[in-house]
DOLUMLO-113226 format. One line per field, with one value per residue (C-alpha): residue in three letters; x, y, z. Coordinates in Angstrom, 1 decimal, always signed. Layout:
<sites>
lovo <- c(ALA, ...)
px <- c(X, ...)
py <- c(Y, ...)
pz <- c(Z, ...)
</sites>
This chain:
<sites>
lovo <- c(UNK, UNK, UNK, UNK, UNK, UNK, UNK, UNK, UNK, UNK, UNK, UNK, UNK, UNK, UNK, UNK, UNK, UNK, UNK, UNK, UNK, UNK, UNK, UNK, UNK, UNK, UNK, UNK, UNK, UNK, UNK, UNK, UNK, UNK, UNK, UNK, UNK, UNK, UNK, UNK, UNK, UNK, UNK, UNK, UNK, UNK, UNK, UNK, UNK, UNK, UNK, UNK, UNK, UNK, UNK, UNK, UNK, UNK, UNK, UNK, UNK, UNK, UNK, UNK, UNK, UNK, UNK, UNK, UNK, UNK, UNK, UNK, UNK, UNK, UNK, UNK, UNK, UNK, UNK, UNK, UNK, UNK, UNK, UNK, UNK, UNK, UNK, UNK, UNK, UNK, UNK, UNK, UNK, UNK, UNK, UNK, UNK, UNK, UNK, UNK, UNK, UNK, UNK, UNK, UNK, UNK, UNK, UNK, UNK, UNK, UNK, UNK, UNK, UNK, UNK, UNK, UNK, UNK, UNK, UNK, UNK, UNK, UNK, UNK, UNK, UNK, UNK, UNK, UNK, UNK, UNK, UNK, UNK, UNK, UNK, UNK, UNK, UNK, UNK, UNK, UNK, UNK, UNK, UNK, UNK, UNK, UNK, UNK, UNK, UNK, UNK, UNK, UNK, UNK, UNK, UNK, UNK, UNK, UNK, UNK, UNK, UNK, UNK, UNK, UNK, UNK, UNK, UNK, UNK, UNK, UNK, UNK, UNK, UNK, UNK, UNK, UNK, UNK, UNK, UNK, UNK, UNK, UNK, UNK, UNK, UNK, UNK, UNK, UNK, UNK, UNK, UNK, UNK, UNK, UNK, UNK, UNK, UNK, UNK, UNK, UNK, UNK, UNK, UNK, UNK, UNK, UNK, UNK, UNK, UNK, UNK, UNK, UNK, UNK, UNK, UNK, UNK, UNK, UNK, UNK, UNK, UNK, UNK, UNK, UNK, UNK, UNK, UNK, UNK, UNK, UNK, UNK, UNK, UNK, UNK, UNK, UNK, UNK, UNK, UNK, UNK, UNK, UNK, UNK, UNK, UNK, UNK, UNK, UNK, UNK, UNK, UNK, UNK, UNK, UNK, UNK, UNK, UNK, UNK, UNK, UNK, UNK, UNK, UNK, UNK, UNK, UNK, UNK, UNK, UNK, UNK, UNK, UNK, UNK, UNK, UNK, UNK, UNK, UNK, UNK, UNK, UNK, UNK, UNK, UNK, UNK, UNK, UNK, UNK, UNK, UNK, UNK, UNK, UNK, UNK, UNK, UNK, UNK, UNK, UNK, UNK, UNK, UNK, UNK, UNK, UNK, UNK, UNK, UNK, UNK, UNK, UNK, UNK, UNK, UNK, UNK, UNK, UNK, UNK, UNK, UNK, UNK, UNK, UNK, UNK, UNK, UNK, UNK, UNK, UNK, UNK, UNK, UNK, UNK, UNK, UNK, UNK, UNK, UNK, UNK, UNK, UNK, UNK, UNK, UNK, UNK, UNK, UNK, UNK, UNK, UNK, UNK, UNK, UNK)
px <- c(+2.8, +1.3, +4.7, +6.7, +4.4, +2.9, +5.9, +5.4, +2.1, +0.9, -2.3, -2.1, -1.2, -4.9, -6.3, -8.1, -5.0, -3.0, -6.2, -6.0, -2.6, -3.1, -3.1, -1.3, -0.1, +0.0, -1.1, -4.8, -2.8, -2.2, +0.6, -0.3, +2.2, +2.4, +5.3, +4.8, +6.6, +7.6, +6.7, +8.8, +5.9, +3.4, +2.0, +4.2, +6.3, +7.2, +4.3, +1.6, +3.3, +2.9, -0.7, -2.0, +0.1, +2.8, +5.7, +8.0, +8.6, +10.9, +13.1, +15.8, +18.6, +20.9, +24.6, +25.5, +27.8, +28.3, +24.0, +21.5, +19.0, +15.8, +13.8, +13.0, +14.5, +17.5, +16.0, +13.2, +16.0, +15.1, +17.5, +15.2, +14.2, +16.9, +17.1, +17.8, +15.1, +12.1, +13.2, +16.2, +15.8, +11.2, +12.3, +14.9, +12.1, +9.4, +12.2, +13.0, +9.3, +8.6, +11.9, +10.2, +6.8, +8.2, +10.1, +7.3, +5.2, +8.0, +8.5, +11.9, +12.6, +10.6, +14.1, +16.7, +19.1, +18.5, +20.3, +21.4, +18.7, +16.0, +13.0, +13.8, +9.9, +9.3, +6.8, +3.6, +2.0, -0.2, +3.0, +5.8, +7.9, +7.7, +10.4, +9.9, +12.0, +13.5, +14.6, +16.9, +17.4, +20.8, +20.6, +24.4, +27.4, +27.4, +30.8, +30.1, +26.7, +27.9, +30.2, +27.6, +24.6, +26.9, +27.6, +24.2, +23.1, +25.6, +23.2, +20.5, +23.4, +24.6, +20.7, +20.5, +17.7, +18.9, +19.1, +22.0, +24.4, +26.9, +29.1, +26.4, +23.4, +21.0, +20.1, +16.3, +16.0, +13.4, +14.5, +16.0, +17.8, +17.8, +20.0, +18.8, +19.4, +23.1, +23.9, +27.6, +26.3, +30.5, +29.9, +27.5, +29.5, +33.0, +32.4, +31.9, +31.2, +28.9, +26.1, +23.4, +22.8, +21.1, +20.8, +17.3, +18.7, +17.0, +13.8, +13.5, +17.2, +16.3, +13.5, +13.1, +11.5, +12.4, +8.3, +5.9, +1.7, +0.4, -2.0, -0.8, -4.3, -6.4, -6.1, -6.6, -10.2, -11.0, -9.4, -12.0, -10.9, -7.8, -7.0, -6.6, -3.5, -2.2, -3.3, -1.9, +1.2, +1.8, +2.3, +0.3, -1.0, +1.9, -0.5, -0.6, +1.8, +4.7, +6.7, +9.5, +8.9, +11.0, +10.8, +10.6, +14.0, +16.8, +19.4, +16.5, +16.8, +19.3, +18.7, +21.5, +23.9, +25.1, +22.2, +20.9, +19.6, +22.9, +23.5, +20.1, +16.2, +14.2, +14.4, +12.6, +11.8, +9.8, +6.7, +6.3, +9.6, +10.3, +6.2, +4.8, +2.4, -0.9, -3.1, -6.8, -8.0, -6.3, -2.6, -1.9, -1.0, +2.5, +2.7, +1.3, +4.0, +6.8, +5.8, +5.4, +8.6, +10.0, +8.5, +9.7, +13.4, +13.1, +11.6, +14.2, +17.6, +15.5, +14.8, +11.0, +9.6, +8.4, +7.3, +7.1, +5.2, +2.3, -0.4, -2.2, -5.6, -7.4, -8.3, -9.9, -7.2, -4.6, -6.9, -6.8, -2.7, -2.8, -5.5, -2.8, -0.1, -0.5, -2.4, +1.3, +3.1, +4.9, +5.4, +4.7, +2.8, +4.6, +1.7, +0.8, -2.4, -2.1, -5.9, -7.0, -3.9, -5.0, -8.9, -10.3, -11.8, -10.1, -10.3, -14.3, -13.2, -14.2, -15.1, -12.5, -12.8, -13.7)
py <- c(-52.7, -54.8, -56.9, -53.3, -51.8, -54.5, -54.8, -51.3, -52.5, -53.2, -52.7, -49.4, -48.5, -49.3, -46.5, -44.6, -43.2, -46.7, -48.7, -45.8, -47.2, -51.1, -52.2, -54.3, -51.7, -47.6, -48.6, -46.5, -43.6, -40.2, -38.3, -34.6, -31.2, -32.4, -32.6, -34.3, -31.9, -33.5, -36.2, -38.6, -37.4, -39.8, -43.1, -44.7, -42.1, -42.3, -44.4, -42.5, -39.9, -42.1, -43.9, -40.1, -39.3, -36.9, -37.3, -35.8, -35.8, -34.4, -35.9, -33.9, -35.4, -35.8, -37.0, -39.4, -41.9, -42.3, -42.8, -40.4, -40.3, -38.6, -36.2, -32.7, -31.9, -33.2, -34.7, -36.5, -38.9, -42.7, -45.3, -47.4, -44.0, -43.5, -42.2, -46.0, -47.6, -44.8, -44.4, -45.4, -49.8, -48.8, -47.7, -50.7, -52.8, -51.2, -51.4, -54.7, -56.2, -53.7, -56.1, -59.2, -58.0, -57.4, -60.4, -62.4, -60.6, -61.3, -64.9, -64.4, -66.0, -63.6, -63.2, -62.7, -60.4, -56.8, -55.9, -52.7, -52.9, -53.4, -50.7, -48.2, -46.8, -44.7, -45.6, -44.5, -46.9, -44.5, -42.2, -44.4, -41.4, -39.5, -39.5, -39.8, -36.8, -37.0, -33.9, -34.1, -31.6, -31.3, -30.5, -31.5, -29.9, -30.3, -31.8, -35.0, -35.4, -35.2, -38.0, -40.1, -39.4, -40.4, -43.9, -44.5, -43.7, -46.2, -49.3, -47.2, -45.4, -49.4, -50.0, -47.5, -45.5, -42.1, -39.2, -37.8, -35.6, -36.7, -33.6, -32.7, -33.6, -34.5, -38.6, -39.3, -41.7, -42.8, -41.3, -37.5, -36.7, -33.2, -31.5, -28.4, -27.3, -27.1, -29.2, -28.1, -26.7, -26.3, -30.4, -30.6, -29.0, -30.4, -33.3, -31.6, -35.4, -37.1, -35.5, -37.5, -34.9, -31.9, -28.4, -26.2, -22.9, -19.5, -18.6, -15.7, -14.6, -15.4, -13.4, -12.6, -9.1, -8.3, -8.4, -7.6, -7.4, -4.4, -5.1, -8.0, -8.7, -9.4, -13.0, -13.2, -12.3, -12.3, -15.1, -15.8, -12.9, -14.5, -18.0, -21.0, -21.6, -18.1, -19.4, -23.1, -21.7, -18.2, -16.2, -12.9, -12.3, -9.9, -7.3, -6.6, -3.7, -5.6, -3.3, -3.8, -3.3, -3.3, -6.8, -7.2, -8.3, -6.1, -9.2, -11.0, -8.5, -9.8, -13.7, -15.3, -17.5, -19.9, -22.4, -24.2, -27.4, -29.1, -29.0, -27.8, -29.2, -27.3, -23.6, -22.5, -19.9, -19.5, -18.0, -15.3, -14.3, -14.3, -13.2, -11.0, -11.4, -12.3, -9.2, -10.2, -13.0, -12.0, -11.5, -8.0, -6.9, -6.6, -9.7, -11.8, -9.6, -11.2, -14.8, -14.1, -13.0, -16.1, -18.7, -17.4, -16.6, -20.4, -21.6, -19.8, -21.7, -25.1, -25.1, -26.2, -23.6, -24.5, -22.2, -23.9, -23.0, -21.5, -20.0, -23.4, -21.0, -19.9, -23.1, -20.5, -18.3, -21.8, -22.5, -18.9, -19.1, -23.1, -21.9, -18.7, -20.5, -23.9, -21.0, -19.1, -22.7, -23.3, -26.9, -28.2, -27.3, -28.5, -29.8, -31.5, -32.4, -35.0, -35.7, -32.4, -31.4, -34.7, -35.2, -32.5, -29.9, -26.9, -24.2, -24.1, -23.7, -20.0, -19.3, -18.2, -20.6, -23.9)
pz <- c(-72.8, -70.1, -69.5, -69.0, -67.1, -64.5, -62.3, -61.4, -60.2, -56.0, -55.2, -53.6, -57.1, -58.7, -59.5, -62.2, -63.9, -63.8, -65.5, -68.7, -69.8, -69.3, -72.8, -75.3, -77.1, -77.9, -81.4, -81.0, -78.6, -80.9, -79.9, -79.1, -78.6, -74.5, -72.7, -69.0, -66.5, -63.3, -65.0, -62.2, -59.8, -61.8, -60.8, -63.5, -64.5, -68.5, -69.2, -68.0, -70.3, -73.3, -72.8, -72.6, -75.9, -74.5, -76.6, -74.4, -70.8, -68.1, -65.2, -62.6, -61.5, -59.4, -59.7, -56.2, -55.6, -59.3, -60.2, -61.3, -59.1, -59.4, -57.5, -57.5, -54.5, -52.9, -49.6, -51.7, -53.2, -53.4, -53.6, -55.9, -58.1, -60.7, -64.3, -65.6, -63.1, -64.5, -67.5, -69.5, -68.5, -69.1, -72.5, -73.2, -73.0, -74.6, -77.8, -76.6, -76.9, -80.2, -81.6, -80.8, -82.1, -85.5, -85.7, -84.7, -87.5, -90.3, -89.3, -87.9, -84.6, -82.0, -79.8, -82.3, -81.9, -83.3, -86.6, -88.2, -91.0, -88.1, -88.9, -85.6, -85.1, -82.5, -79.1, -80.7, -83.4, -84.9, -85.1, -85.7, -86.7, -83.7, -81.6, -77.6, -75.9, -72.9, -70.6, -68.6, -66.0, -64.3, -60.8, -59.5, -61.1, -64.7, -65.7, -63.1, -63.8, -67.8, -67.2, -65.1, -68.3, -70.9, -69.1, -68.8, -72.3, -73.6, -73.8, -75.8, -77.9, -78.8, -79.4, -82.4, -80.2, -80.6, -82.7, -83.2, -85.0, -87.4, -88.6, -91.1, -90.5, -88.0, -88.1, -86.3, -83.5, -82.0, -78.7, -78.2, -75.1, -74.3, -71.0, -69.3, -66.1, -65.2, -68.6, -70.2, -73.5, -74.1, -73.2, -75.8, -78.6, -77.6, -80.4, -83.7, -85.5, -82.7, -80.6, -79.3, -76.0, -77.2, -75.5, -74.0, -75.5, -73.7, -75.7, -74.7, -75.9, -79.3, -80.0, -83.9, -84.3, -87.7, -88.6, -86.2, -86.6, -86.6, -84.1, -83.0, -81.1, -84.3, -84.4, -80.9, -81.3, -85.4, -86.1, -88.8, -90.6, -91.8, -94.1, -92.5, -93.3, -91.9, -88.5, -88.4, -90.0, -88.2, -91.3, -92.9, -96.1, -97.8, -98.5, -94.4, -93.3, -90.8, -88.9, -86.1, -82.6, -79.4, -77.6, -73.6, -73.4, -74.7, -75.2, -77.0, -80.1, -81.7, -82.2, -80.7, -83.5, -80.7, -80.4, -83.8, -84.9, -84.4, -80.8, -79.4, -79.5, -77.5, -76.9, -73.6, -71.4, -67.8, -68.7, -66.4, -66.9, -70.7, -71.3, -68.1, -65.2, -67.0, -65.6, -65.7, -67.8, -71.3, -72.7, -73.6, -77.1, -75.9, -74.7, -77.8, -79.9, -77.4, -77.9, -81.7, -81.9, -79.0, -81.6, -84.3, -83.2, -81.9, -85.6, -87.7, -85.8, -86.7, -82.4, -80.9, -78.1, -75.1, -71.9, -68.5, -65.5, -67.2, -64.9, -63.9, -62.6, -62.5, -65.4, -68.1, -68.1, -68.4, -70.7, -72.7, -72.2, -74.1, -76.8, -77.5, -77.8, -80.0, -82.5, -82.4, -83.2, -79.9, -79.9, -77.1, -73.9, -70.7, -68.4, -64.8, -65.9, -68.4, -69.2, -69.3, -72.0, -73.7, -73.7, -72.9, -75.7, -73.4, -76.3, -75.5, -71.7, -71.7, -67.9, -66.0, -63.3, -65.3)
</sites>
């Protein structure tokens, strides 16, 4: 990693967080359900991301003079911060020196040019099979900044580097780009035999409440009254009454057939709006019942939920929000604190203000 990442490197840049990800490789990094928000905002953005173990991370653009630049707002635009500079040319060359490292290991030449049959594994070592996500948030008018993306992609679409969608079936990559923002989703679904730009469908309009607990606050506070397994995998015994319920959002009761595996990957929601103002330090019944039925509406069209801008504090109520939902199965928790999401134990966080 250390050839990638030094010539981001100056020595205003030495501090704490850059020395974590200073290695030869991501072979002893696990992967955890983190995705990096602003994740351009970093001191190396993308790799901080994956030294921590965040699978997934996020960059806005913005289509100008026929580039993507990146920023979160329009006056902060760089001339040297673009979506190849941060991140498509960073992850080139972490595939690039993963090439030479296998060859090297199989006593090919350690330069030769890739081949079909080359083994495509994914940035994490220990996880070889997890796939990096990139998302991409459109912030200029979708059609241009379509256009301007698909250019872009090209040199890691020749590479073999991302999933995509053949007509039938989805084939893994070791890369997924996903659009949000002002992303085309009629774009995405033009090509009905080629899709390697996936969609960030509306959680909250696909709310499944066809079975609903009864009192939906149990697990929060006995979990030890249920299996294991109904815990890790969401589901009740059958001999526990299930009843249907109203959700928060109208539209969100019937699960929406547009979005499904084949043209979207992440299905996501503002937190605040698609849950409810977090009153005190706990969710409300209510509100556990909507994410419940969120993550489930997501899990049944083959999508993976994520809610952004979670309350950030006070920390044990952040905290509280994380615990509640990795135990409901959302897959990934966007954060701005990557060692906190990463290394710290924050399910015994129970203060409210630490």
């Amino acid at each position: 990693m250390d050839l990638i990442v030094h010539p981001w490197i100056d020595a205003a840049a030495a501090t704490i967080g850059v020395g974590h990800w200073l290695s030869d490789s991501t072979r002893t990094t696990q992967p955890v359900r983190c995705h990096s928000h602003n994740d351009y905002l970093r001191n190396v953005p993308l790799l901080d991301a994956i030294s921590a173990g965040c699978p997934s991370v996020e960059a806005d653009v913005w289509n100008e003079d026929d580039d993507l630049y990146v920023a979160h707002r329009h006056f902060q635009l760089e001339t040297n911060h673009t979506l190849e500079s941060l991140y498509l040319n960073p992850l080139l060359g972490i595939f690039n020196r993963q090439r030479d490292t296998f060859s090297c290991e199989r006593g090919m030449p350690c330069h030769s040019p890739s081949t079909a049959n080359e083994p495509l594994a994914g940035v994490f070592e220990a996880d070889p099979d997890r796939p990096l996500v990139v998302l991409i948030d459109f912030k200029t008018e979708g059609n241009a900044t379509w256009e301007t993306l698909q250019r872009q992609l090209e040199p890691l679409r020749r590479r073999n580097l991302l999933t995509y969608f053949n007509g039938t079936a989805i084939v893994p990559g070791p890369v997924v780009i996903v659009g949000t923002g002002n992303t085309p989703f009629d774009k995405i679904t033009a090509n009905n035999t080629y899709r390697d730009v996936f969609y960030d469908a509306p959680l909250d309009l696909l709310a499944d409440t066809s079975q609903i607990w009864p009192n939906p606050n149990r697990a929060q506070v006995q979990d030890s009254e249920l299996p294991d397994n109904c815990i890790e995998q969401g589901v009740l015994p059958s001999n526990i009454e299930r009843r249907q319920v109203s959700t928060y959002n109208a539209e969100g009761s019937k699960i929406s057939e547009k979005y499904n595996f084949q043209n979207s990957y992440y299905a996501s929601a503002h937190f605040k709006k698609a849950v409810g103002h977090v009153w005190g330090s706990r969710l409300s019944q209510e509100q556990l019942q909507r994410i419940r039925a969120q993550i489930r509406g997501a899990h049944r069209l083959g999508l993976k939920a994520r809610y952004f801008s979670v309350p950030a504090w006070p920390i044990g109520l952040r905290n509280h929000i994380w615990h509640i939902l990795t135990r409901e199965g959302v897959d990934v928790l966007s954060v701005d604190d990557l060692r906190q999401a990463t290394t710290w134990d924050w399910r015994k966080k129970k203060g409210l203000f630490f």
